[in-house]
VMD Tcl script that builds the backbone (N, CA, C; Angstrom):
set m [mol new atoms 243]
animate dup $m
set s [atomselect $m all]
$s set {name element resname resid chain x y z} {
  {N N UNK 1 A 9.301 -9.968 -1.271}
  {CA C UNK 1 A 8.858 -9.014 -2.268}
  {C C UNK 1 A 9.583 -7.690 -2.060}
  {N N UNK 2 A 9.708 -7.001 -3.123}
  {CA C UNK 2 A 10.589 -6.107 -3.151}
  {C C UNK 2 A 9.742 -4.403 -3.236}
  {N N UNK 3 A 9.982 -3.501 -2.193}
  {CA C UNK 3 A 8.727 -2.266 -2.257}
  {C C UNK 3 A 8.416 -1.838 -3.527}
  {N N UNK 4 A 9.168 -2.166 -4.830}
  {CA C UNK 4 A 8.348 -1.878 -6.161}
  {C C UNK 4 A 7.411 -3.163 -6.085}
  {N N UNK 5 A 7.352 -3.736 -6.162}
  {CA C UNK 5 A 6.558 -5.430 -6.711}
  {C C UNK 5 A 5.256 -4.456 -5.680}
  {N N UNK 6 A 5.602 -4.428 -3.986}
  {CA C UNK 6 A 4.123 -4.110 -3.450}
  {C C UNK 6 A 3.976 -3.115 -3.898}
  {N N UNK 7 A 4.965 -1.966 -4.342}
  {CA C UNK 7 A 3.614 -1.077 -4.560}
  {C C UNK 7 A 3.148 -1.335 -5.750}
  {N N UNK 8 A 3.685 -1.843 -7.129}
  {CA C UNK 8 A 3.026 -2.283 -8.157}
  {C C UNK 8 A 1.357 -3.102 -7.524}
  {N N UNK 9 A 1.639 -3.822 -6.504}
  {CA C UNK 9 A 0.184 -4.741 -6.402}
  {C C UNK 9 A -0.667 -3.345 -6.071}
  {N N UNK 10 A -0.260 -2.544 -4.826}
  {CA C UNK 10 A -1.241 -1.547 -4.867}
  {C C UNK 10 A -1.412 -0.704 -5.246}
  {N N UNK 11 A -1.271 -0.409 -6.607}
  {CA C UNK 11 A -1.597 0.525 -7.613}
  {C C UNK 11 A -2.038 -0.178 -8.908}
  {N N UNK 12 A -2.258 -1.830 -8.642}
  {CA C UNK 12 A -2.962 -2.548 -9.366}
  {C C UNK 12 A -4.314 -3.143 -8.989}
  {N N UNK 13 A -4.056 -2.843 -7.447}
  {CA C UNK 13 A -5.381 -2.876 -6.481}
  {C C UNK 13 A -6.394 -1.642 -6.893}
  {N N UNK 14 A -5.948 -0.540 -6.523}
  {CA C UNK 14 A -6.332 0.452 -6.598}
  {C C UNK 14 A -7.098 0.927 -8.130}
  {N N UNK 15 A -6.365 0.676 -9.123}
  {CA C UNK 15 A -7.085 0.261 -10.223}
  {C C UNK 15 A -8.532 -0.629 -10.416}
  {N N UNK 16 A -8.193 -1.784 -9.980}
  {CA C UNK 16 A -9.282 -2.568 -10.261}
  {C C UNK 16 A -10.349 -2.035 -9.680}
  {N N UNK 17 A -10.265 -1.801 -8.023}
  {CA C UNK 17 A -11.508 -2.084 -6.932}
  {C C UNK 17 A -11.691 -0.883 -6.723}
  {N N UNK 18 A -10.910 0.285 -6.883}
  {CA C UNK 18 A -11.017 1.998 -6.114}
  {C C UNK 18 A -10.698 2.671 -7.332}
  {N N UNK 19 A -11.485 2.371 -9.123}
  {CA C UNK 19 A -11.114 3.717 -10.063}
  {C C UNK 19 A -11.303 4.577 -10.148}
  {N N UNK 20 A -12.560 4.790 -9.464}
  {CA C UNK 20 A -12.932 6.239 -9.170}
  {C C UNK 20 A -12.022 6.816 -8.273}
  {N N UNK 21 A -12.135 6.436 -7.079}
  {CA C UNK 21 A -11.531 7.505 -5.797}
  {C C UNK 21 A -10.095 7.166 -6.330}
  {N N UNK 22 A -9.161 6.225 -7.001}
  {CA C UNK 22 A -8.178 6.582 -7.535}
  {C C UNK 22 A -7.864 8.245 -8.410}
  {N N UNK 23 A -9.009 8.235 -8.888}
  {CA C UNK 23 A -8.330 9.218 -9.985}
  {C C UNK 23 A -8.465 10.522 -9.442}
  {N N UNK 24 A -9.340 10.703 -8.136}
  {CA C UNK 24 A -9.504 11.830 -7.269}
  {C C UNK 24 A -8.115 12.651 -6.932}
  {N N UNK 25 A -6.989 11.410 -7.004}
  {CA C UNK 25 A -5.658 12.159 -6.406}
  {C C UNK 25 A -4.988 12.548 -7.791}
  {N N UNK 26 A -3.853 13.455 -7.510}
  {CA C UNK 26 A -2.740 13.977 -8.649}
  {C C UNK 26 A -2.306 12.384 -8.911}
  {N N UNK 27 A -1.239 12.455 -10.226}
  {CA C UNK 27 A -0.332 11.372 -9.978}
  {C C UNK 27 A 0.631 10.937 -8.894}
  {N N UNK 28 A 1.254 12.674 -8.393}
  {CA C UNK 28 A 2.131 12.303 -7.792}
  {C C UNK 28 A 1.692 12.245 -6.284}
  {N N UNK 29 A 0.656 12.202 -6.162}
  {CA C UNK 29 A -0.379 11.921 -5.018}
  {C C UNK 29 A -0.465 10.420 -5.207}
  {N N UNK 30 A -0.683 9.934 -5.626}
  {CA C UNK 30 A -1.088 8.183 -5.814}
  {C C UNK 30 A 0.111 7.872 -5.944}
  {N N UNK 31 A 1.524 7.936 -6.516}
  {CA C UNK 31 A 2.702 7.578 -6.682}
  {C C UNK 31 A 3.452 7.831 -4.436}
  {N N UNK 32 A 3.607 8.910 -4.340}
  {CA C UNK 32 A 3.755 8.831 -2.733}
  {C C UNK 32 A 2.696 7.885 -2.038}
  {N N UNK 33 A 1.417 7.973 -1.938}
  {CA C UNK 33 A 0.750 7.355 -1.239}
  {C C UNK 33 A 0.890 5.615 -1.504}
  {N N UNK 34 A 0.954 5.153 -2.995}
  {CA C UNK 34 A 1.198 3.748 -3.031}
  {C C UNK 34 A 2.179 3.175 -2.458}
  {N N UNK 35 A 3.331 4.112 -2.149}
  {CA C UNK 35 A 5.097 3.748 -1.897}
  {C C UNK 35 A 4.864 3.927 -0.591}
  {N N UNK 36 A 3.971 4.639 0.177}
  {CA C UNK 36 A 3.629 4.820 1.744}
  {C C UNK 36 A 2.967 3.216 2.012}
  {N N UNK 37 A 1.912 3.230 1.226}
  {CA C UNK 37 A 1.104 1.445 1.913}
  {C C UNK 37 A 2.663 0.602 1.485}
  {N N UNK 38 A 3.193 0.524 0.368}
  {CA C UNK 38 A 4.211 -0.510 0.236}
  {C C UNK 38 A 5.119 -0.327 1.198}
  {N N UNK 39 A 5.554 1.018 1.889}
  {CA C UNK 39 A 6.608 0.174 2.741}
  {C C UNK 39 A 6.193 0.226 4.491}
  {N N UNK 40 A 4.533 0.400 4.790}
  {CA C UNK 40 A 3.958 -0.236 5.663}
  {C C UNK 40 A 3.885 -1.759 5.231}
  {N N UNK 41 A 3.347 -1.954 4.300}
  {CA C UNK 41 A 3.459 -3.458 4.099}
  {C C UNK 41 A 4.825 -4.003 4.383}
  {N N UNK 42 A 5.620 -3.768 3.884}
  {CA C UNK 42 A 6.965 -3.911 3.853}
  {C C UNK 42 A 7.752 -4.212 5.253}
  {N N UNK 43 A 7.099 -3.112 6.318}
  {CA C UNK 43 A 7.346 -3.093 7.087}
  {C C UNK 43 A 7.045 -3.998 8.180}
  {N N UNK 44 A 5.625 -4.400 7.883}
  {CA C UNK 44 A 5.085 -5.336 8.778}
  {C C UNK 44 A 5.346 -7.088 8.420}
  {N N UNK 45 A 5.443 -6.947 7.032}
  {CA C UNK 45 A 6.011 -8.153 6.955}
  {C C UNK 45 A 7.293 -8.774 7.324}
  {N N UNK 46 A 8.334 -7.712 6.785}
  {CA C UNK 46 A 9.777 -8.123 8.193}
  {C C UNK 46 A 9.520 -8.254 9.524}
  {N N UNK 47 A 8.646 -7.669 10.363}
  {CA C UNK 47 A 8.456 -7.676 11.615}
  {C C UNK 47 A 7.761 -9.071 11.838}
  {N N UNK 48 A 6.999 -9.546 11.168}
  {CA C UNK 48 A 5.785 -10.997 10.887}
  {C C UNK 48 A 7.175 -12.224 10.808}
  {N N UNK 49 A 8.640 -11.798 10.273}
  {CA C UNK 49 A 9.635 -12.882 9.671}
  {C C UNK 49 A 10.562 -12.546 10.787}
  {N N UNK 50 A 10.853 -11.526 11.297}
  {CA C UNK 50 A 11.368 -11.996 12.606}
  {C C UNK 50 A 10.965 -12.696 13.492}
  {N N UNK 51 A 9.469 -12.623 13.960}
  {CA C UNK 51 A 8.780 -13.347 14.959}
  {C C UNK 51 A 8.797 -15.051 14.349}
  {N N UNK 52 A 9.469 -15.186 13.649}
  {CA C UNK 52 A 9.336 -16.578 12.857}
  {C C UNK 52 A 8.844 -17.210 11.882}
  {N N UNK 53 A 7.635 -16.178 11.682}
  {CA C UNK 53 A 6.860 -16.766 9.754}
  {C C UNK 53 A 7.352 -16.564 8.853}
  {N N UNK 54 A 7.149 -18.073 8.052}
  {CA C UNK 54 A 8.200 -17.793 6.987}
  {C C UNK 54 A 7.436 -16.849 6.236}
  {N N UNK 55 A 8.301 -16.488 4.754}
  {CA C UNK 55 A 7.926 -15.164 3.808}
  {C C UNK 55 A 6.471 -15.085 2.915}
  {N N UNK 56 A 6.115 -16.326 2.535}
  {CA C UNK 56 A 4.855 -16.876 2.362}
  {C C UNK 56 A 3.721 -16.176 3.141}
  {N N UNK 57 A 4.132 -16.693 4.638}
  {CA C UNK 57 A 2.741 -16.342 5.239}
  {C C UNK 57 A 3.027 -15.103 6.295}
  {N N UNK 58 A 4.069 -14.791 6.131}
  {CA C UNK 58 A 4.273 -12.975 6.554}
  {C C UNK 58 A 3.319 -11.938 5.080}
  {N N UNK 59 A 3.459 -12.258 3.993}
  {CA C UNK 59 A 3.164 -11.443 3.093}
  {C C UNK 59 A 1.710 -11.501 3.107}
  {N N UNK 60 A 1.297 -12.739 3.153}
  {CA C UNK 60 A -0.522 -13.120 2.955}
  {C C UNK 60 A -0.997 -12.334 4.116}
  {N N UNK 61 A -0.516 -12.306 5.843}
  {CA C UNK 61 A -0.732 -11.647 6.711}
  {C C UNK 61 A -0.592 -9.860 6.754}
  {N N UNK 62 A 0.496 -9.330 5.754}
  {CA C UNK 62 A 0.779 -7.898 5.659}
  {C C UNK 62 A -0.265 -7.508 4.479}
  {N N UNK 63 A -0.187 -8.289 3.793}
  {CA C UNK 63 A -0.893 -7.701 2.073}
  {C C UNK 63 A -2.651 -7.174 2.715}
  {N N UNK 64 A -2.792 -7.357 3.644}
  {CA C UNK 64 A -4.065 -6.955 4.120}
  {C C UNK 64 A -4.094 -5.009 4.322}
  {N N UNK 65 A -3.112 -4.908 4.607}
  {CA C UNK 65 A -2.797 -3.336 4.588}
  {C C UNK 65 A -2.836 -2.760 3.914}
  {N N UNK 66 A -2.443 -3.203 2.365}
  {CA C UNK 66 A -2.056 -2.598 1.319}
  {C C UNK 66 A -3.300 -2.917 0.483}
  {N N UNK 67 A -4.729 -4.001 1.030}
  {CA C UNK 67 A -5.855 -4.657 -0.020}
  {C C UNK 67 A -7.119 -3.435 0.604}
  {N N UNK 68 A -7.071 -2.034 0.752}
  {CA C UNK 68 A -7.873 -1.155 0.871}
  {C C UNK 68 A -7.896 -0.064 0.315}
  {N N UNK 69 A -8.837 1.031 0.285}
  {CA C UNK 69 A -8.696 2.232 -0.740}
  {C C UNK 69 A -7.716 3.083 -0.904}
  {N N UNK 70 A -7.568 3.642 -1.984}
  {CA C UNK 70 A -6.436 4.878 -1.653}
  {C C UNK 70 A -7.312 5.854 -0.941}
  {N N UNK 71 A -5.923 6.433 -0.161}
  {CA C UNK 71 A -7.278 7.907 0.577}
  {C C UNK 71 A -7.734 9.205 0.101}
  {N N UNK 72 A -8.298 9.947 0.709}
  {CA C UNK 72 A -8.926 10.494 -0.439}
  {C C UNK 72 A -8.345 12.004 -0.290}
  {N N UNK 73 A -8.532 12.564 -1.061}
  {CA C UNK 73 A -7.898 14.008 -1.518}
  {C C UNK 73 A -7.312 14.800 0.013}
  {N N UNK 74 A -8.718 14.472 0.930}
  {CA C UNK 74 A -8.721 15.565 2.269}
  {C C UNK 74 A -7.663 15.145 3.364}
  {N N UNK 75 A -7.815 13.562 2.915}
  {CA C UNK 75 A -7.096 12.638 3.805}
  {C C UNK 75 A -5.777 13.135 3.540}
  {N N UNK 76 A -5.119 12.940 1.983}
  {CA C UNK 76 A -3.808 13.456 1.967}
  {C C UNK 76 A -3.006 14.647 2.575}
  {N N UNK 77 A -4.286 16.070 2.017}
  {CA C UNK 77 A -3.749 17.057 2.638}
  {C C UNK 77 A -3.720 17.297 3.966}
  {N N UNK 78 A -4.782 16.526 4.527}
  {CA C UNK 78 A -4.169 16.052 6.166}
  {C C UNK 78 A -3.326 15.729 6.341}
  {N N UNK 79 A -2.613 14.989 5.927}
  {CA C UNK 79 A -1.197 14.465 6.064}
  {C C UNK 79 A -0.073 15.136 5.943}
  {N N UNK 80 A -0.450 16.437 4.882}
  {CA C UNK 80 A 0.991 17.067 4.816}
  {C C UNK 80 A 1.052 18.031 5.527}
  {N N UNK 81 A 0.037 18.667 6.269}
  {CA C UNK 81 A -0.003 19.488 6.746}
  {C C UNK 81 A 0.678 19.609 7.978}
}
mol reanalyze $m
mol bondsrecalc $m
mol representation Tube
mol addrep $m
């Protein structure tokens, strides 16, 4: 999967299961933060396909990272600070 495809899933996640605390952030708050879980996901799943799993079950094992809330307003500006 390619870091648009994940972050498309988690900003299609985030939609469904988190609409509220989604809409808490700017856009370009939810646009950085989705592209942050996608290329943790991203990340852990190459690491899952070096150790030998194929791409199948590296992704089912990473997509767990990316299947939780967006964070929330305080959380972000923690982050940039």
């Amino acid at each position: 999967m390619t870091l648009d495809e994940i972050q498309q899933g988690v900003l299609n996640h985030w939609l469904v299961q988190h609409r509220k605390a989604l809409f808490r952030l700017t856009p370009v708050q939810i646009q950085s933060e989705s592209m942050g879980s996608a290329r943790l996901a991203r990340q852990e799943m190459d690491s899952l396909i070096a150790i030998g799993l194929d791409k199948a079950t590296a992704w089912s094992e990473a997509m767990w990272l990316v299947l939780q809330a967006p964070p929330t307003p305080e959380e972000v500006d923690e982050g940039a600070g």
